[in-house]
C-alpha positions as CSV (number, residue, x, y, z in Angstrom):
1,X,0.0,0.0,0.0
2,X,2.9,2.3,1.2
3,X,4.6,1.8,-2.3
4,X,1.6,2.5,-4.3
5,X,1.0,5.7,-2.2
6,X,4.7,6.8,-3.4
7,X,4.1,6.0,-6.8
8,X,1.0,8.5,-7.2
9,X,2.0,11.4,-8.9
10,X,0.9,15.7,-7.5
11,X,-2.3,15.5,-9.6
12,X,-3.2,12.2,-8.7
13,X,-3.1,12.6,-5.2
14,X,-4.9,16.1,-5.4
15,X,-7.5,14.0,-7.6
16,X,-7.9,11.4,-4.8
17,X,-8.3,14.0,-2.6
18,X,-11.0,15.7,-3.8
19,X,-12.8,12.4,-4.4
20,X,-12.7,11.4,-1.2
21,X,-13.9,14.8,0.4
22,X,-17.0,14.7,-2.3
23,X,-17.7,11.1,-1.4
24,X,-17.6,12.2,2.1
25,X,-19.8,15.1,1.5
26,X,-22.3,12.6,-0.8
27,X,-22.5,10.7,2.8
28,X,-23.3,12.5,5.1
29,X,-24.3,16.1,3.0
30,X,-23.6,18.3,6.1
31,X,-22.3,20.7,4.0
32,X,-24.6,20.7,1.3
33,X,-28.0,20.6,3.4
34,X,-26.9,23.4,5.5
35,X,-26.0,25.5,2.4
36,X,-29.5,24.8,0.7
37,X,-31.5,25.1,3.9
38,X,-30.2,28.8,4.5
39,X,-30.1,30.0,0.8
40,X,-33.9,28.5,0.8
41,X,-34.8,30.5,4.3
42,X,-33.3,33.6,3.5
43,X,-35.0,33.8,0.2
44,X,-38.5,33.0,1.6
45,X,-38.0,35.4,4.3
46,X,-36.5,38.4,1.6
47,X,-39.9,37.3,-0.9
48,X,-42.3,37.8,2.1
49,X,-40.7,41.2,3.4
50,X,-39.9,42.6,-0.2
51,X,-43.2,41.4,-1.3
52,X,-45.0,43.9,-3.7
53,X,-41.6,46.7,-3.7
54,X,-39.5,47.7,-6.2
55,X,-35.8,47.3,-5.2
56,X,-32.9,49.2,-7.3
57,X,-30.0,47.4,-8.8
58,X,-27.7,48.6,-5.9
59,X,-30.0,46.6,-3.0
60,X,-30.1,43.0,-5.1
61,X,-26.6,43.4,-5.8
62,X,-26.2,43.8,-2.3
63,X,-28.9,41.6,-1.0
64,X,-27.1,38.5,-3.7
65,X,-24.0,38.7,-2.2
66,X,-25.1,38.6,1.0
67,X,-26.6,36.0,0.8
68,X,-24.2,34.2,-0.7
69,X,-21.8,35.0,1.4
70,X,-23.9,34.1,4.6
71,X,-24.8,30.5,3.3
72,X,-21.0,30.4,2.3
73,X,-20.2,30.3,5.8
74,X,-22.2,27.8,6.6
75,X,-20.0,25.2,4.2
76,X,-17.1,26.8,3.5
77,X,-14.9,25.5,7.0
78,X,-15.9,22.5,7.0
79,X,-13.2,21.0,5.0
80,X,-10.4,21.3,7.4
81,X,-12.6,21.2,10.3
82,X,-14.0,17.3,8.9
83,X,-10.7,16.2,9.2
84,X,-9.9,17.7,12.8
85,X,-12.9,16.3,14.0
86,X,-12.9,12.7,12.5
87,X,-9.0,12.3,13.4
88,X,-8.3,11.9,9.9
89,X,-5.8,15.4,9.7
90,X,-2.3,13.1,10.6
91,X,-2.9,10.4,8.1
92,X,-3.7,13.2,5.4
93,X,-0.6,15.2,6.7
94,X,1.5,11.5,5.8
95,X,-0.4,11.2,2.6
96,X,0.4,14.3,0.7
97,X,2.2,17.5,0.7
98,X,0.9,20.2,1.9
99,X,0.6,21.9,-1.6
100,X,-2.0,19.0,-2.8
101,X,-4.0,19.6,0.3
102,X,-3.9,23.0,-0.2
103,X,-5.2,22.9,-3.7
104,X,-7.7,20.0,-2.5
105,X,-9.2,21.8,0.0
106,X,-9.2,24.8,-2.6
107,X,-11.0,23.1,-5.2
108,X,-13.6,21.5,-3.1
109,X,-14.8,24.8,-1.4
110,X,-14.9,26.4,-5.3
111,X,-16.9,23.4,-5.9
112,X,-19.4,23.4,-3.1
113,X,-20.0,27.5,-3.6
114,X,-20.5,27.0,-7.0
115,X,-23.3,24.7,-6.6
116,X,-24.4,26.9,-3.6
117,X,-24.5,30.0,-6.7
118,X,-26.1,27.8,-8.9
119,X,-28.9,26.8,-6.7
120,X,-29.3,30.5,-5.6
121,X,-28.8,32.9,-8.5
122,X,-32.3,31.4,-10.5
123,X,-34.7,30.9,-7.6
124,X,-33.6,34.5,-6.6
125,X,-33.9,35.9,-10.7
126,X,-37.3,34.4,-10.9
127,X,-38.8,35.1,-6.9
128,X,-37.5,38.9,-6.9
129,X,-38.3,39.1,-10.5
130,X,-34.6,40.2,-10.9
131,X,-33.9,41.6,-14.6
132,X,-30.2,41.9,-15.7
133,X,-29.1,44.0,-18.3
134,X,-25.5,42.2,-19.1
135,X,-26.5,38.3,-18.3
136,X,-22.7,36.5,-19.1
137,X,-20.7,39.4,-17.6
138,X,-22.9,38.6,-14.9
139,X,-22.2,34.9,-14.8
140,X,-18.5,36.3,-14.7
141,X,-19.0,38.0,-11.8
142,X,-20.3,35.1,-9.9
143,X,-17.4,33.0,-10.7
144,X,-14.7,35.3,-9.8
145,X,-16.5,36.0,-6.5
146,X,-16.9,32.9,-6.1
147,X,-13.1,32.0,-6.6
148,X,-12.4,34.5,-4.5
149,X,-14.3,33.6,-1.4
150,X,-13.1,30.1,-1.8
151,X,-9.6,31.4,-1.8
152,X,-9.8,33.5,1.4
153,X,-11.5,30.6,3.2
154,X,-9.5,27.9,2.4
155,X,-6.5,29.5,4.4
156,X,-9.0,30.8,6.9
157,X,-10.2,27.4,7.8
158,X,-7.3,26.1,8.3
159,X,-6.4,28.7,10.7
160,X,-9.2,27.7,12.5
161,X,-9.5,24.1,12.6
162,X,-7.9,23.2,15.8
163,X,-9.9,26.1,17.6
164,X,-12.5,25.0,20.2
165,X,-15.5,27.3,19.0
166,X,-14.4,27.0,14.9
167,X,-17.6,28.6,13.7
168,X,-17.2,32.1,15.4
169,X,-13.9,32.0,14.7
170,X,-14.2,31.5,11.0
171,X,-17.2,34.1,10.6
172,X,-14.8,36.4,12.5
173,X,-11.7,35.8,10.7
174,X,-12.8,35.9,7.2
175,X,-15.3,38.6,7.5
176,X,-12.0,41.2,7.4
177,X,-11.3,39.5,4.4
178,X,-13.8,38.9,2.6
179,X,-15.5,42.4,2.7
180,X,-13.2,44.5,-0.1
181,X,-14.3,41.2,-2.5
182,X,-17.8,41.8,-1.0
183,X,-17.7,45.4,-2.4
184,X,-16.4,45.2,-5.4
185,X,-18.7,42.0,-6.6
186,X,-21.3,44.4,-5.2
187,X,-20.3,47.0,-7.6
188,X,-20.0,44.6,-10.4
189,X,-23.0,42.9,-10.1
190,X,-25.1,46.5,-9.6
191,X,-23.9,47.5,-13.2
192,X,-24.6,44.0,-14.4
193,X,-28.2,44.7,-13.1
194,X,-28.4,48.5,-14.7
195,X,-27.1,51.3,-12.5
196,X,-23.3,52.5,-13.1
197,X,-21.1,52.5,-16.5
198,X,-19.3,50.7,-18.4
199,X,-15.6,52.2,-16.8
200,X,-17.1,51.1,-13.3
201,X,-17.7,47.4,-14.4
202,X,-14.1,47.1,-15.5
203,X,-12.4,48.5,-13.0
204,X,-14.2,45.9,-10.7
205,X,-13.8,43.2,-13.6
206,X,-9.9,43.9,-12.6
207,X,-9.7,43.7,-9.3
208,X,-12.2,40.8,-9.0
209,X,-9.7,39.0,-11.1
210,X,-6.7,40.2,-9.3
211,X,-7.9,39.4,-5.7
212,X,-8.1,35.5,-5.9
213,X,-4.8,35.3,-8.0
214,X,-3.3,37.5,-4.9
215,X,-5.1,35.8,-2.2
216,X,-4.3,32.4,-3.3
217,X,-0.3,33.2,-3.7
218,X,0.0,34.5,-0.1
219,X,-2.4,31.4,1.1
220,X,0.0,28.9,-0.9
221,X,3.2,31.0,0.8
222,X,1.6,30.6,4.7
223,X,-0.3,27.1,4.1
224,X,2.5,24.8,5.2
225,X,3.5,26.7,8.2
226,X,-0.6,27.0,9.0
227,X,-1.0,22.9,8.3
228,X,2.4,21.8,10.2
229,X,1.8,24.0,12.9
């Protein structure tokens, strides 16, 4: 077993890694129930308070990414955290480098936002009778919020793994962090829906790209200290 473990090459190993935190997830859906139980409770509670009233592009822009980034939470620690809690952190610590479990871990939380955005975005266009103006550079905007949320927690939750109330912690942590990406996507996303020009959706384009490019270089830097330590 030990030999055939040596003989797996980066990608395989990040492969295998992600397959077993999906088949994990398929299992027991901790992740994925809490996501779609909050997105599905805060849109019935924003359809029965919003009920009847014309909201500007600025509030659903705002009200999206909120949203989004509240059920985030709800998901987004739990990869590290899984693996404190079901003692399983040592034996993945001997399995791989800490550059595969970095980009494990990274790809898995893209993964389970993404379905979190794609569960959300239509049930939101169609109950708030959203209208967007630029549809793809909107779908654009989701993704690179999306990577970029999944970028700052992926380091975040490994901070936070071995902490004793992990939750807070993370909410607290990565709040800080996430909040410029908040704005900006916020920006974005009101232009994509009609209000601001065409200068103010690529300056936001451009940092929106920039910020999980950045993010993810200084988490790579400061992961193996964080997972060793």
């Amino acid at each position: 077993m030990l030999s055939q473990t040596k003989e797996l090459s980066w990608a395989a190993k990040l492969f295998a890694l992600i397959v077993k935190d999906l088949r994990v997830e398929l299992r027991t859906r901790y992740s994925l129930n809490a996501l779609i139980m909050f997105a599905l409770v805060t849109l019935f509670a924003l359809g029965v308070t919003f009920s009847g009233q014309i909201l500007n592009a600025r509030i659903h822009a705002a009200l999206i990414w909120i949203m989004i980034y509240f059920a985030g939470l709800q998901g987004l620690s739990g990869g590290f955290v899984k693996e404190e809690e079901a003692r399983t952190a040592m034996a993945l610590r001997l399995y791989a480098p800490p550059s595969v479990i970095f980009f494990g871990k990274l790809l898995y939380s893209l993964l389970i936002i993404t379905i979190l955005v794609v569960f959300l975005f239509p049930l939101y266009y169609i109950l708030m009778n959203l209208e967007v103006t630029r549809l793809w550079i909107m779908f654009l905007v989701l993704f690179l919020g999306v990577m970029g949320l999944s970028s700052t927690s992926t380091i975040t939750a490994a901070m936070v793994s071995k902490a004793n109330v992990k939750g807070a912690l993370f909410a607290v942590l990565s709040f800080p962090l996430m909040l410029p990406l908040l704005l900006i996507a916020i920006s974005a996303t009101s232009v994509c829906l009609g209000a601001g020009d065409d200068q103010t959706l690529w300056d936001s384009l451009k940092i929106l790209i920039a910020y999980p490019v950045i993010v993810t270089a200084v988490s790579f830097l400061l992961f193996e200290y964080v997972w060793n330590n």
